[in-house]
C-alpha positions as CSV (number, residue, x, y, z in Angstrom):
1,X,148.0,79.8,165.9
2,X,149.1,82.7,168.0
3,X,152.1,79.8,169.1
4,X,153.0,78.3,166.0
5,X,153.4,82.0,164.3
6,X,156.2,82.7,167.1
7,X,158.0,80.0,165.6
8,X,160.7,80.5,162.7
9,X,159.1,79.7,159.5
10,X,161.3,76.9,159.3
11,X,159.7,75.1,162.6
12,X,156.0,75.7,161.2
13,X,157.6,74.1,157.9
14,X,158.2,71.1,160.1
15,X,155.5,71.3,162.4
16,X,152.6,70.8,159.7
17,X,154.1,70.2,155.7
18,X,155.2,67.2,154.3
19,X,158.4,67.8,151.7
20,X,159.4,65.6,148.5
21,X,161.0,62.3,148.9
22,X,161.5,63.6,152.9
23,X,160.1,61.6,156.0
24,X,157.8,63.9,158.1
25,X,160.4,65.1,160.5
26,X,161.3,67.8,163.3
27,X,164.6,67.8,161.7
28,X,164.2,67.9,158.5
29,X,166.8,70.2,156.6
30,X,165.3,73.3,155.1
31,X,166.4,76.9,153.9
32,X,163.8,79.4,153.2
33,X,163.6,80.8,150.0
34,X,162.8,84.7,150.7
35,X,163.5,86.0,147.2
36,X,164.6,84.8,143.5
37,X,165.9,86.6,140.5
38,X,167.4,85.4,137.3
39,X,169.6,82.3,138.2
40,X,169.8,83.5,141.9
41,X,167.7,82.1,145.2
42,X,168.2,84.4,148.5
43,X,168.3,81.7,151.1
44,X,168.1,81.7,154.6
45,X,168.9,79.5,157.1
46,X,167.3,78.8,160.5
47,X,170.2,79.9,162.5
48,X,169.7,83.2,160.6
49,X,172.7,83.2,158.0
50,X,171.3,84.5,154.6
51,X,173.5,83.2,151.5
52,X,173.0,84.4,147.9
53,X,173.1,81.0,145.4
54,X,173.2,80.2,142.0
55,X,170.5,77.6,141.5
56,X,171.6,74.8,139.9
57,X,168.9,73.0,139.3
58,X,166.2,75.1,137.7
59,X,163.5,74.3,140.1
60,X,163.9,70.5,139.2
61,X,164.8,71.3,135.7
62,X,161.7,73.7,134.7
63,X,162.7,77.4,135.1
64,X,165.0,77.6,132.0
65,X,164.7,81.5,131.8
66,X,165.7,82.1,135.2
67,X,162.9,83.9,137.5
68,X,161.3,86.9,137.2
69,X,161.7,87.0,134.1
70,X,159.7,90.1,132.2
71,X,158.6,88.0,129.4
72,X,157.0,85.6,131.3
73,X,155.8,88.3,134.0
74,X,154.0,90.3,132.0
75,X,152.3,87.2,130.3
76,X,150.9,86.3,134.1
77,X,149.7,89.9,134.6
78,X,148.2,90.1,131.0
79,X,146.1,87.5,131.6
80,X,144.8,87.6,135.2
81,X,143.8,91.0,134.1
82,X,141.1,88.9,132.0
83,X,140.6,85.4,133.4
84,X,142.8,83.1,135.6
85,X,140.7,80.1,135.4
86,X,137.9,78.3,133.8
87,X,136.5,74.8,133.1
88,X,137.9,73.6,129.8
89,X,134.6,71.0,129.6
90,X,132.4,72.6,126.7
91,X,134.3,76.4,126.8
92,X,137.9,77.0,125.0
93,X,140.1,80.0,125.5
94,X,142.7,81.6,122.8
95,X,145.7,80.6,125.7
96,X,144.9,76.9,125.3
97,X,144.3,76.9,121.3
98,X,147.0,78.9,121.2
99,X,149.7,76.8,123.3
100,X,148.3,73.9,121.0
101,X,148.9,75.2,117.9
102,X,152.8,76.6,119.3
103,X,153.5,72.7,120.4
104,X,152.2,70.8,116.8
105,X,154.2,73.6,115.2
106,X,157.1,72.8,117.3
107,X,156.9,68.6,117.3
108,X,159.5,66.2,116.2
109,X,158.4,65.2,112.4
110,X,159.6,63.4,109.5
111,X,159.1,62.5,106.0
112,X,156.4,60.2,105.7
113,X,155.7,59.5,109.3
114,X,152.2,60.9,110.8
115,X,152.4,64.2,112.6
116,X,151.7,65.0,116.0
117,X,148.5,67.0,115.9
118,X,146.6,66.7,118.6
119,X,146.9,68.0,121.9
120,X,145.6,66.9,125.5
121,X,146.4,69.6,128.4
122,X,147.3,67.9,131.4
123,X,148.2,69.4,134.8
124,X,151.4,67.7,135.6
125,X,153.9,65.7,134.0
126,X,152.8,62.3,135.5
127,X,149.0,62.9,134.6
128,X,150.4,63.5,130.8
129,X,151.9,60.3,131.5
130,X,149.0,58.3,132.7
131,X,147.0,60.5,129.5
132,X,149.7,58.8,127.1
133,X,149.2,54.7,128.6
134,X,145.4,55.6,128.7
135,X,145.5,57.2,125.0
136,X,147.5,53.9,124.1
137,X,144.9,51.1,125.6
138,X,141.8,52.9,124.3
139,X,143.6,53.0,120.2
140,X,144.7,49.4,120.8
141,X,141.1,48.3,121.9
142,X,139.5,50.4,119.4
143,X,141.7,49.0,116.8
144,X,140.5,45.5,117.7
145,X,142.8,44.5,120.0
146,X,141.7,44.5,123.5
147,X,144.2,42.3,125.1
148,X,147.0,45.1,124.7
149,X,147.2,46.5,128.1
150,X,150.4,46.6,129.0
151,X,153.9,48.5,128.3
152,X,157.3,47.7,127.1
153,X,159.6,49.9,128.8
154,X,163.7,50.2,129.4
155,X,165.1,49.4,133.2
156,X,166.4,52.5,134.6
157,X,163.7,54.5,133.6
158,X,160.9,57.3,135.5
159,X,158.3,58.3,134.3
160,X,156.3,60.2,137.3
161,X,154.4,59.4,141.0
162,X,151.1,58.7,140.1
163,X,149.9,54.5,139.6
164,X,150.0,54.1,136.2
165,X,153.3,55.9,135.6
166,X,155.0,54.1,138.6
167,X,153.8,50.6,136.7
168,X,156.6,51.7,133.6
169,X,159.1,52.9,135.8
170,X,162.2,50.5,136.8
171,X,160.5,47.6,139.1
172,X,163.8,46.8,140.8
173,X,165.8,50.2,141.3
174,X,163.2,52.7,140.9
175,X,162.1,54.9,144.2
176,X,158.6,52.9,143.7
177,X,160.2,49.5,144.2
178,X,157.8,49.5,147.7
179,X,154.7,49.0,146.1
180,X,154.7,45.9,144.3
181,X,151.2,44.5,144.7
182,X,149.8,47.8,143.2
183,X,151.7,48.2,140.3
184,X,150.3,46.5,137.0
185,X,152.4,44.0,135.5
186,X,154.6,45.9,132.7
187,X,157.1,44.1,130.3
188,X,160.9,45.6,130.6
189,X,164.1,45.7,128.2
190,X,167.5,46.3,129.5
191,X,168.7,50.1,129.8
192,X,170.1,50.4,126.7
193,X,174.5,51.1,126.5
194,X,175.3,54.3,128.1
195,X,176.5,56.6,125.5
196,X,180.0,57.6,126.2
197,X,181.0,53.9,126.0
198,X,179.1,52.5,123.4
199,X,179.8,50.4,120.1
200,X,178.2,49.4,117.6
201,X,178.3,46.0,119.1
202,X,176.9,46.8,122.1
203,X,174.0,48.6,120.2
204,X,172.9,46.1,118.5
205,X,173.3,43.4,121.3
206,X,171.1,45.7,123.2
207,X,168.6,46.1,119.7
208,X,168.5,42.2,119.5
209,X,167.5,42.0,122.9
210,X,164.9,44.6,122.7
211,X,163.4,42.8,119.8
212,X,163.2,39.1,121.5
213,X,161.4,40.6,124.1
214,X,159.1,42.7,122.2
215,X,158.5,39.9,119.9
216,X,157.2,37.6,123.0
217,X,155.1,39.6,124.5
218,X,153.9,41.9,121.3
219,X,149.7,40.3,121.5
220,X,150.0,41.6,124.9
221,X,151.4,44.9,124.4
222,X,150.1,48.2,123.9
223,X,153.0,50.0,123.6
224,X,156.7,51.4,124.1
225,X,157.1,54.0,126.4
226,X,161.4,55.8,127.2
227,X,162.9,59.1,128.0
228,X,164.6,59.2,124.8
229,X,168.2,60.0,125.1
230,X,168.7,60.8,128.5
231,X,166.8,59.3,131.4
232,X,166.5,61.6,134.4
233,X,165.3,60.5,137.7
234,X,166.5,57.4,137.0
235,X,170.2,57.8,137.2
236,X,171.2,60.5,134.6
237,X,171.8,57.8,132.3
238,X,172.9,59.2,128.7
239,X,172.3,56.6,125.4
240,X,173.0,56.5,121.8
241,X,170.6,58.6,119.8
242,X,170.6,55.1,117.5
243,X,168.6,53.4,120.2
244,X,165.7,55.5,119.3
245,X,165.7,54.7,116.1
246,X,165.5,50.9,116.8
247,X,162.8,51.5,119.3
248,X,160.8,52.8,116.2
249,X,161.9,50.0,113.8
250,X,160.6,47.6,117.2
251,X,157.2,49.4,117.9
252,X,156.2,49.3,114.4
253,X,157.2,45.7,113.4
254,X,154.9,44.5,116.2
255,X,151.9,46.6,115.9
256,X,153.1,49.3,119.0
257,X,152.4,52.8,119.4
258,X,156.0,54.6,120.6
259,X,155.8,57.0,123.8
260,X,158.6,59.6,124.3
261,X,158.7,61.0,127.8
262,X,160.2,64.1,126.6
263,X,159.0,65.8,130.1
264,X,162.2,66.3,131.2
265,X,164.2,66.5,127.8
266,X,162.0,68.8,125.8
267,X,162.5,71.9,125.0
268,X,166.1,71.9,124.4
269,X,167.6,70.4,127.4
270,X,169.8,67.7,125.5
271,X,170.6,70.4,123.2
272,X,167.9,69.9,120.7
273,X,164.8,70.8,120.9
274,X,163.3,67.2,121.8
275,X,165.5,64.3,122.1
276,X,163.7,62.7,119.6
277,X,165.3,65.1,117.0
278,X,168.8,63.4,117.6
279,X,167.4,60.7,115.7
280,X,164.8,62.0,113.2
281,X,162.5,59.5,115.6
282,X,158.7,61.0,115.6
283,X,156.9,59.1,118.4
284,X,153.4,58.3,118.1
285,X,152.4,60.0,121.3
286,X,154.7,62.8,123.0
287,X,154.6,64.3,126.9
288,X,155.9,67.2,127.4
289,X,156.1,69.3,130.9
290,X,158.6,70.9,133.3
291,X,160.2,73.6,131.3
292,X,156.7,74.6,129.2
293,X,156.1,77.6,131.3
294,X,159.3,78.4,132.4
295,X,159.1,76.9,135.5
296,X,156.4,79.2,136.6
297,X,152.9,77.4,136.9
298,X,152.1,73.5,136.6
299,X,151.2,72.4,133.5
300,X,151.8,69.6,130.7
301,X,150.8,67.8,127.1
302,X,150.3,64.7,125.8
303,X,150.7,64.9,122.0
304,X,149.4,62.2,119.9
305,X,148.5,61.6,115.7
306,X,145.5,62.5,114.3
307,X,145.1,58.5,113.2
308,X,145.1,57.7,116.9
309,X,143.0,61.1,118.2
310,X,140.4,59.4,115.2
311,X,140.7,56.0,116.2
312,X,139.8,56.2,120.1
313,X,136.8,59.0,119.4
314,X,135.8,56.3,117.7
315,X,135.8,53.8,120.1
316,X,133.2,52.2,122.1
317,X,133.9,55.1,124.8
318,X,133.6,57.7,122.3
319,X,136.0,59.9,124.1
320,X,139.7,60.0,125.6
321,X,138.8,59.1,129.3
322,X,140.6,61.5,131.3
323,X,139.6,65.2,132.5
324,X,141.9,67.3,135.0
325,X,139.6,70.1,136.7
326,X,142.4,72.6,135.8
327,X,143.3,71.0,132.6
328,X,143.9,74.3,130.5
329,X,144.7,76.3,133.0
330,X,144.6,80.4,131.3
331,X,146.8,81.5,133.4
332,X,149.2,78.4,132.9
333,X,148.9,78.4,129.2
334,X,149.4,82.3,129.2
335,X,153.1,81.7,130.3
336,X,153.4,78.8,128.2
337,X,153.1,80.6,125.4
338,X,155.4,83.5,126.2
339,X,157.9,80.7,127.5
340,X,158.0,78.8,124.2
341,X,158.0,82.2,122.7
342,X,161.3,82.9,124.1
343,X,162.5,79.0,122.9
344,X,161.6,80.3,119.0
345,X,163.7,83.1,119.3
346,X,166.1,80.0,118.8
347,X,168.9,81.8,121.6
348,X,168.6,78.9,123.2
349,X,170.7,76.5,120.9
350,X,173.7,78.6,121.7
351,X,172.9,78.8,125.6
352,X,172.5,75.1,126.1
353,X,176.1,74.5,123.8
354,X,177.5,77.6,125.7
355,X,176.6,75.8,129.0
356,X,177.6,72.2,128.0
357,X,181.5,73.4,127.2
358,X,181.5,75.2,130.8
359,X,180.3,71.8,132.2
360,X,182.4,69.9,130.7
361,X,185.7,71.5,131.1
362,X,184.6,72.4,135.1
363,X,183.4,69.1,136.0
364,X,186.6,67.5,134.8
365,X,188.7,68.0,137.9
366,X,186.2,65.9,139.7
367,X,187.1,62.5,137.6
368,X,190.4,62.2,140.2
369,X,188.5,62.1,143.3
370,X,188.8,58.6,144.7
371,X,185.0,58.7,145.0
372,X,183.9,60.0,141.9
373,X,182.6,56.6,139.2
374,X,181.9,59.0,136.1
375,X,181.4,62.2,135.1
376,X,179.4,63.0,132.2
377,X,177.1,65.8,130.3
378,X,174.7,66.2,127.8
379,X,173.1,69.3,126.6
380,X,172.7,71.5,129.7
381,X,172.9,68.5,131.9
382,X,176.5,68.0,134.1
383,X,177.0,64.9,136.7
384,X,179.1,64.0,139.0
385,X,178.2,60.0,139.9
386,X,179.8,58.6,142.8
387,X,180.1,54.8,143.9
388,X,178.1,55.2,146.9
389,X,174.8,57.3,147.7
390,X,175.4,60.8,148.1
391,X,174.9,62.4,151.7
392,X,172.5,64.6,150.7
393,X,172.8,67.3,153.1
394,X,175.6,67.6,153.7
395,X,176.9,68.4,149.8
396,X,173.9,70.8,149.8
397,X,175.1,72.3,152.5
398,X,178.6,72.3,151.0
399,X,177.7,73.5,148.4
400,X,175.8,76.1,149.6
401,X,178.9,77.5,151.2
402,X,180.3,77.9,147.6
403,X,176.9,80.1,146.7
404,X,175.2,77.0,144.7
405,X,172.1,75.2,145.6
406,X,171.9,71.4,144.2
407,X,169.9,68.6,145.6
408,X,171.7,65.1,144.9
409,X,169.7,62.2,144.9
410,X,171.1,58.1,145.0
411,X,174.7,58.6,143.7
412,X,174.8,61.3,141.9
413,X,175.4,64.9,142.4
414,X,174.3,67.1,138.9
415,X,172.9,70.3,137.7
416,X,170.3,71.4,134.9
417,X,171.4,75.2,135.0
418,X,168.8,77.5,133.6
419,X,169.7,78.5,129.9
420,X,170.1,82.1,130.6
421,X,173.1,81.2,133.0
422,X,176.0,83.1,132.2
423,X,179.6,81.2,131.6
424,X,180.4,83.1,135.3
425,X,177.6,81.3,136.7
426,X,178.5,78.0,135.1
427,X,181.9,78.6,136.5
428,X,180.4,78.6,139.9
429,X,178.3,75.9,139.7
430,X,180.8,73.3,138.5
431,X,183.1,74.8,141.4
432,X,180.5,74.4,144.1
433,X,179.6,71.1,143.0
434,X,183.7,69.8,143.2
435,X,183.8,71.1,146.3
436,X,181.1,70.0,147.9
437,X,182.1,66.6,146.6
438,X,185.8,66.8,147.4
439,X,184.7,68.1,150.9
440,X,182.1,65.6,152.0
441,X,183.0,62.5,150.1
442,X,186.8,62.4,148.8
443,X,188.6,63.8,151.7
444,X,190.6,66.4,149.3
445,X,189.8,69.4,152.0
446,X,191.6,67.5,154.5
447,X,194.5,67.1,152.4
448,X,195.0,69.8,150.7
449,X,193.6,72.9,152.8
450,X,192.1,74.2,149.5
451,X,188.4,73.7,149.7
452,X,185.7,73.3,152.1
């Protein structure tokens, strides 16, 4: 140990920890994270350098109020001072009833559809998921119909790392394409038109579709499962709110319960509150994650009806068939609450539409680079997509330079800004992000001199 603490913190980094999406490697690239407050990481690199960043990407999307925030601070420190943990098998804590009261009160609902009332606290956003596909198989074979075990989803899609969630995620161009003889068997539509192009012809070539398939497979089917709106991981893909509304029409001609993976759009992201609300779609079961605390502590829910909460107690099983040992974290769903405490204050409607006009308009230079296939937003959401697969270091590092930290992935180069961003800080995103392009992938700094 005496040897290994010699080393940079970097080297033991390589030496012994395995990173996301990253091969196990002596040279992997890393920068160390030594401090972080409000939209800013203090980075340092191995050679020593230390550069102050804007961070773009909210912690993968989920610290919307920035770090350190005092709200959110004093919520931790309120609550370790009585509990951080307990089982949530047979004992209940005010946190928990609490964060489950703040979510039904904050669902997507409508006129005449059934509400979402009942909440399962999960400890990740793929467990939610796998909660939501179990949730769906146990009320379809409750309700008499045992042979619905599998899931209609869209191509393009994510949905989260763990077995059941890789089954709905694109089988082709998905990052879980490399384990084919473990994934179940799952039923997929096309990715529906992207939204900047679409017509109403192309909705409804894409609705007619959706419905063929649905209808030839529906005895087999337990459900629909999408990220409504906007799909992530997946490509960034934006889509008409109107496709949401047809997936509902779909799932209840045929006997389907509809799953919104709102994990990554909830909570005001697309610039409403769920991505459901730009349709007036209410799904039968919900996920939520990422952004519910702030980006603080790991935690998630699966929302369902109460007819389908009634229909699988039930059941032969009696019970929803999943348990996480830190399923209702205290501590977790401490910050959760002051976190979606902050999102009633309602602020963040203006933020997120703040935001999305700094994207749009500093983003725009990057539609003339040679390399660049579209640029788009939504919400709080910017991307830069480029025809070929982004080197991924090297525009971090680029960026970097410029005082931003993103973290491309396939093609595309984007940012989920935390809300509290300033229109300064926007300004320096979208900057960092053009140049980082223009210097590693369009060539501009060698022509021009200007960036780099």
């Amino acid at each position: 140990m005496t040897g290994e603490a010699q080393l940079g913190l970097i080297q033991r980094d390589r030496a012994r920890l395995w990173h996301p999406y990253a091969p196990a490697s002596p040279d992997l690239p890393l920068w160390e994270v030594e401090a972080a407050d409000g939209v800013r990481l203090q980075l340092r690199g191995e050679d020593g350098t230390r550069h102050e960043v804007v961070d773009a990407m909210s912690s993968w999307w989920s610290a919307i109020h920035g770090y350190r925030h005092p709200v959110l601070d004093a919520a931790a420190r309120r609550q370790l001072e009585t509990f951080s943990h307990v089982m949530f098998g047979g004992l209940t804590h005010a946190p928990a009833v609490e964060l489950a009261e703040r979510l039904v009160d904050m669902a997507p609902g409508a006129p005449g559809r059934p509400a979402l009332e009942r909440v399962f606290l999960a400890d990740s956003g793929s467990v939610a998921v796998e909660v939501a596909l179990k949730l769906a198989v146990q009320f379809q074979t409750a309700s008499g119909y045992p042979q619905r075990q599998r899931f209609l989803s869209i191509r393009g899609g994510y949905h989260g790392d763990t077995f059941a969630a890789m089954g709905v995620c694109d089988p082709v161009d998905g990052m879980h394409c490399a384990f084919p003889g473990l994934l179940a068997g799952n039923v997929f539509a096309p990715r529906p038109p992207a939204a900047a192009s679409a017509t109403p012809e192309s909705i409804r070539a894409w609705e007619s579709e959706l419905e063929e398939i649905a209808a030839a497979h529906s005895g087999e089917l337990a459900a629909i499962i999408v990220e409504p709106v906007l799909q992530g991981a997946g490509g960034m893909h934006a889509y008409p709110a109107e496709c949401l509304t047809a997936l509902r029409q779909v799932a209840d001609r045929h006997g389907l319960l509809l799953i919104f993976d709102e994990i990554a759009t909830g909570f005001g992201r697309t610039g409403e509150l769920f991505a459901a609300d730009h349709a007036g779609v209410v799904p039968d079961i919900m996920c939520v994650g990422k952004a519910l605390t702030g980006g603080y502590l790991t935690l998630a829910a699966t929302l369902c009806t109460g007819e389908i909460a009634a229909m699988v107690s039930a059941g032969r099983a009696g019970a929803l068939l999943h348990g996480p040992t830190f399923m209702g974290n205290p501590l977790a769903c401490a910050v959760a609450n002051a976190s979606l405490g902050i999102i009633d204050d309602g602020g963040w409607r203006a933020d997120v539409a703040r935001i999305n006009a700094g994207l749009v308009a500093g983003l725009a230079p990057a539609r003339e680079f040679g390399a660049v296939r579209d640029v788009r937003t939504i919400g709080a959401v910017g991307v830069i997509e480029l025809h070929d697969d982004v080197d991924v270091t090297a525009v971090s590092s680029a960026a970097i330079r410029h005082g931003v930290w993103v973290r491309p992935f396939r093609n595309l180069v984007y940012t989920m800004p935390p809300y509290i961003s300033t229109a300064a800080d926007i300004d320096q995103i979208t900057a960092g992000m053009t140049a980082a392009v223009a210097h590693v992938h369009d060539g501009v700094a060698a022509r021009s001199g200007g960036v780099g």
